[in-house]
N, C-alpha and C positions, 0 to 999 in steps of 0.2 A: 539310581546309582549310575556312573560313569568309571568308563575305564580310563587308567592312569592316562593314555594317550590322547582320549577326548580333555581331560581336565587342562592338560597341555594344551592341546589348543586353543581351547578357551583362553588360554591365562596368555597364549601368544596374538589371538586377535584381540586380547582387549590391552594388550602392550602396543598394538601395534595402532591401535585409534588415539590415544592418549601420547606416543612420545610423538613430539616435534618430526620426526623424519629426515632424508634424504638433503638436500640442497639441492636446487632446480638444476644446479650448474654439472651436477653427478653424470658423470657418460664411464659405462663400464666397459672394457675391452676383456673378453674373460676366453683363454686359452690353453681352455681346461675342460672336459665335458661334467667333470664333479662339480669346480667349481661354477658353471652357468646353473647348476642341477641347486647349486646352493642360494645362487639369485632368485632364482624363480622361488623357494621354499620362503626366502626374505621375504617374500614379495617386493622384489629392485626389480619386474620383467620390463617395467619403465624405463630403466635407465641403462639396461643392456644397446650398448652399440655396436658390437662384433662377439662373433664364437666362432670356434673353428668348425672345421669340414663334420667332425663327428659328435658334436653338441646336439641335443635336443631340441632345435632350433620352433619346432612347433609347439611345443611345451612352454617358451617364453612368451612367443606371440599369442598363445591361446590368454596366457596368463596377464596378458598387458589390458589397461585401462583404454577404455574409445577414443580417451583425448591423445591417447601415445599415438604419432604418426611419426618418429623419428626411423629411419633406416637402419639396418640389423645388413653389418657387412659379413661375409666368410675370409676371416682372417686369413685358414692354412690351408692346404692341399698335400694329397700324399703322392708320395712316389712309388707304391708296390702297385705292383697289379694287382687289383682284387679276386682275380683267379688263379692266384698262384697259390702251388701246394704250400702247407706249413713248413715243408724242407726248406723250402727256396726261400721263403720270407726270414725261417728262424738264420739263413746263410747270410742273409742283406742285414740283418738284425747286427749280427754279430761283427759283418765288415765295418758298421756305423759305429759301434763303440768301440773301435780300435781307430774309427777316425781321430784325428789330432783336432785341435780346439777350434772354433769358426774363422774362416778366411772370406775374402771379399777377392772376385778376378773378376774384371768389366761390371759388367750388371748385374749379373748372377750372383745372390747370395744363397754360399753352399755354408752347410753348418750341420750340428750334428744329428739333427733330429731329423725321423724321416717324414715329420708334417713338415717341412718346410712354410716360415709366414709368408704371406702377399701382402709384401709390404706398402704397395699404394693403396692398399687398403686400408690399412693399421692406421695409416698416417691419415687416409679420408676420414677415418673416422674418428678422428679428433679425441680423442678418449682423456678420463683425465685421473682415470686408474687401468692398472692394467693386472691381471690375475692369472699366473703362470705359475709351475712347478716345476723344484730339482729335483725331484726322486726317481726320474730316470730318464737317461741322456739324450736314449732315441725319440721316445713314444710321443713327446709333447714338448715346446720348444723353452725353452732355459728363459731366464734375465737376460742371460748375456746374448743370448738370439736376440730379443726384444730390441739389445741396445743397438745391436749390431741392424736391424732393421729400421733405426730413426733413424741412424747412421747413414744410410743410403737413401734417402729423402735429401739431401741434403745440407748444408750449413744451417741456413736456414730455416727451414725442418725442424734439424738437430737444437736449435738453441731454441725454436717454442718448444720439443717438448725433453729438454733436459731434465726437468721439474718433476715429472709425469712419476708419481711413485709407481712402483712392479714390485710388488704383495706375490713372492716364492714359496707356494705351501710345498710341507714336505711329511707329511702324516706316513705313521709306517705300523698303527695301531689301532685300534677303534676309540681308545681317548684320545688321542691326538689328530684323529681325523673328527672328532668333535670339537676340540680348541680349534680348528680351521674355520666352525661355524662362526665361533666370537673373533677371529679374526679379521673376517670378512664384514662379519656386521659392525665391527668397528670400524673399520674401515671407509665402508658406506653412511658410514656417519648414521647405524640405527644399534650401535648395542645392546640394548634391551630385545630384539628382535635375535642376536646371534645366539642370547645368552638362553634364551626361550628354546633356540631350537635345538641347541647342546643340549635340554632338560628333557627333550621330547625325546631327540633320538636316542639316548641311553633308558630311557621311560621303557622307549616301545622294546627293546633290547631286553632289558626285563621282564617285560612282560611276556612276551613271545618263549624267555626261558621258565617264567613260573607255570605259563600254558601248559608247556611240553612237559614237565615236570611234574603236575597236577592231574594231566590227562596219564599218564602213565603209571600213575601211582593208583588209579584205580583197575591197571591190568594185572591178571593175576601172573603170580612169582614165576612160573616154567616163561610164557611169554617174555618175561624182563628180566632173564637171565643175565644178561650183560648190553652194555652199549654196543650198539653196531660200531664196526666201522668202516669207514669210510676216507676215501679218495679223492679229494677235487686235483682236478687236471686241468693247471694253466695251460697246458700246449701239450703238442701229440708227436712231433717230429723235430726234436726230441722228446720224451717226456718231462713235464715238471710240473712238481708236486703245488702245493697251495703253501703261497709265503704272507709276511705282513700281515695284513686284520684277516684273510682269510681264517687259519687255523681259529681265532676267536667264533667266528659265524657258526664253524662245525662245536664247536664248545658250547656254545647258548642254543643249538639244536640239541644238544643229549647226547653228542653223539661223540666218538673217539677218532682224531684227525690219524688220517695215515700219511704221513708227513717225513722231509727228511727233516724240514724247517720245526719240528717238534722232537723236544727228548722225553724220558719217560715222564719227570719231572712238570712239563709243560711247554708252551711254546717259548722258543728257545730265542734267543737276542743277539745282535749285533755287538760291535764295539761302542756304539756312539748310544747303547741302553734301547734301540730299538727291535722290533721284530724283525728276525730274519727275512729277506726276501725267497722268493721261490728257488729252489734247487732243482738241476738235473738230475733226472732219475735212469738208470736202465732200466729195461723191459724188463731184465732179471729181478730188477729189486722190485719190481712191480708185482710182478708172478710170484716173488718170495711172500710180500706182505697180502698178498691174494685177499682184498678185499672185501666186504659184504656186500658197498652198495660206491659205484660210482659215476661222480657228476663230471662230466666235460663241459667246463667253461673256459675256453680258449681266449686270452686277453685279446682285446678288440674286436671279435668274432660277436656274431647277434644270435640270435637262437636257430635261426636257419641255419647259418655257414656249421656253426657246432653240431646240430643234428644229423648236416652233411658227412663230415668228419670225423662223426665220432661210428657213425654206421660201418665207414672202410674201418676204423679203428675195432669194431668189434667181428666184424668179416676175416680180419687176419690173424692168425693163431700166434705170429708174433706178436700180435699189439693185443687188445684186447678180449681176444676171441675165448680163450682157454679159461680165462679168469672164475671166479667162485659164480662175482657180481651178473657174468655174460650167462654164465651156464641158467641162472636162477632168474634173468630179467630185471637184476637190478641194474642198470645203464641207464643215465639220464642227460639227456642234455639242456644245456642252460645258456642264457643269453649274459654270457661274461662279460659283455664289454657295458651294459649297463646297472647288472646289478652283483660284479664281483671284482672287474679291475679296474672300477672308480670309485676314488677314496671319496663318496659325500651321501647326502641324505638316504640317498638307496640302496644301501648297505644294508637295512634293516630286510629289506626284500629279499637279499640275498641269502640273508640266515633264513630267512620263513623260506625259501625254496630246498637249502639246504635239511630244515625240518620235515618239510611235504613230503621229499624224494625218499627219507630216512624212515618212516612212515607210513609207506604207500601202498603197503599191505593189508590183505585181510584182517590178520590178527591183530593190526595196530590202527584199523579204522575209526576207531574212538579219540585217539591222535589226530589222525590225518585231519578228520573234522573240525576238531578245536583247533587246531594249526588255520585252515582255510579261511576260519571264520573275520579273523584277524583282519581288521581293515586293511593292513599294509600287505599283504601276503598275496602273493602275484597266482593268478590261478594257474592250472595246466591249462598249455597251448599258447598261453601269454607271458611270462616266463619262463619255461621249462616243461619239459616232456619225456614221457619214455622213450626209449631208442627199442625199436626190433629189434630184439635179439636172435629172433630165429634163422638157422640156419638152412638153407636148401639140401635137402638130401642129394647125394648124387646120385646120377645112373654105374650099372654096373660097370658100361662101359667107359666111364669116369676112371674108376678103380683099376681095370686091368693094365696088370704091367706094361710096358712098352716089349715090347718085340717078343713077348711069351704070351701065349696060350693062358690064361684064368684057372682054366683046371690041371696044368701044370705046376704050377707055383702052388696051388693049394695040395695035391699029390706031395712035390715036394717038403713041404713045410710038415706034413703028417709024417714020414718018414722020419726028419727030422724032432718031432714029439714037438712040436712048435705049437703052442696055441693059438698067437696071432702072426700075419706075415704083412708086408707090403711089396711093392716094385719098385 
């Protein structure tokens, strides 16, 4: 017998011997780390000629044939410091989407994303599709960046690659970040191959929810008294909550999204019929919805920098420290910028962590284990991990008041009928 996922595969290697393929003349320019994540699944790692700064970029070359000897350029570059706190970055974030539309001054092209392209690059690399997204302004550079970067190559430049189609995903769901597959694979001229791996990933999607499902159902009723819930935390300075396909991953784990982007109802939708994106939270509404167990996965943050940050985050009584999740060691950190704030095949990783983490207990180790088994399901320490929640006792002399005597203030506060004091 074979699991729905293997059958999948099967039925996508044997689409993938049998259709005609790619065109030799195919050079992909992909400026998107989803979508290079979707090439490589195609199997197009052949025909990748550029990704940005935060693409996979070993993941293609592992996955390329001996005869590929074509060059794999870095289209983008960022402009945060990588050691800047979450404040600073979430400040430059927001300076950038009040920027006005792209401008061109001398050479410098300023625009609104803070990948900025390298454009003698885009241009060396001769591409003759380009794979970019509108779904948000800063993070990853637009069409109109793209045009705007032929644009300064040139006249001539500009008129070879006028033609050059720019394929704009804008997935804001988990079925629409699977139509992204067959978009792509049309594109690359392998349909059958997109259409394969839409089959797969909603496959494994199910699967993963009838796992959890199935392994639960054989815990007894005190145990499975109600769904946990649960937290993901796109960012910490400020907080916010989990928008778009997240709330889904928490939904195909068993589990209950604490969400602003969720009403009682379900997860909740835009004007244009899509999921909501993430929302700002206060600490307050954090502390109010005080929940069982949560994940920090910080958009474009890797499992280290999250683990970093979410440790201050549980160390401070205003951020996370007081919480249910801190007090009990549920705090988890996850590597979001691979498998939570890119809309493509690794998604499905992102729900098995969000399963693992929900699960991670003694009484749900019957769980835990059919969850891990799961081919796709990223182990601890390679995806995600617990965070330390313990706290350092203090010394006494920690505690004593400033400029009073310790058995003073205690003396005091008895007189008082006080049962607890501070300084």
């Amino acid at each position: 017998q074979f699991s729905v996922s293997q059958i999948i595969l099967m039925t996508t290697d044997h689409i993938r011997k049998d259709e005609e393929g790619p065109p030799s003349s195919l050079r992909v320019a992909s400026l998107l780390p989803s979508a290079t994540d979707m090439l490589v699944a195609l199997s197009l790692s052949d025909y990748v000629v550029g990704v940005t700064h935060e693409c996979n970029l070993s993941s293609v070359l592992r996955n390329r044939t001996a005869s590929s000897e074509e060059e794999i350029r870095i289209l983008t570059r960022s402009v945060l410091d990588p050691n800047a706190s979450q404040g600073e970055i979430d400040s430059i974030v927001k300076q950038a989407s009040d920027t006005c539309a792209a401008k061109a001054h001398d050479d410098v092209l300023v625009v609104n994303s803070l990948y900025p392209i390298e454009k003698e690059a885009l241009v060396e690399s001769k591409p003759t599709l380009v794979l970019t997204q509108d779904l948000c302004r800063v993070c990853a550079p637009s069409a109109t960046d793209v045009s705007d970067a032929f644009a300064f190559a040139g006249p001539d430049s500009k008129n070879a690659t006028s033609n050059i189609p720019v394929i704009s995903l804008h997935p804001t769901s988990l079925a629409t970040v699977a139509e992204t597959f067959v978009t792509v694979g049309a594109a690359c001229h392998v349909p059958e191959r997109g259409r394969a791996l839409k089959d797969q990933f909603l496959a494994d999607f199910e699967l993963l929810r009838r796992t959890v499902k199935d392994a639960c159902a054989s815990l007894n009723t005190e145990v499975l008294r109600s769904k946990p819930k649960l937290l993901v935390l796109e960012w910490l300075d400020p907080p916010y909550d989990a928008g778009h396909w997240i709330p889904e991953l928490v939904e195909v784990a068993g589990c209950e999204c604490v969400s602003m982007s969720v009403s009682v109802s379900g997860v909740s939708h835009d004007e244009s019929g899509g999921n909501k994106k993430s929302q700002t939270m206060t600490w307050d509404q954090v502390h109010e919805a005080d929940p069982d167990i949560v994940l920090v996965a910080c958009c474009g943050f890797d499992l280290e920098r999250n683990v970093r940050d979410a440790r201050q985050a549980v160390a401070s009584q205003n951020c996370l420290g007081t919480l249910r999740a801190a007090r009990n060691g549920r705090v988890y950190a996850c590597d979001g910028n691979r498998y939570f704030a890119s809309p493509g095949p690794l998604l499905v990783g992102g729900a098995a962590i969000v399963a693992s983490c929900a699960y991670s207990t003694m009484e749900y180790a019957h769980v835990h284990n059919a969850i891990q088994q799961l081919e796709f399901s990223p182990l601890e320490g390679q995806g995600w991990c617990k965070v330390d929640c313990c706290t350092k006792v203090p010394d006494i002399e920690d505690l004593e008041p400033k400029g009073k005597d310790f058995s003073v203030v205690h003396e005091e506060a008895c007189a008082a009928g006080q049962m607890t004091y501070a300084g």
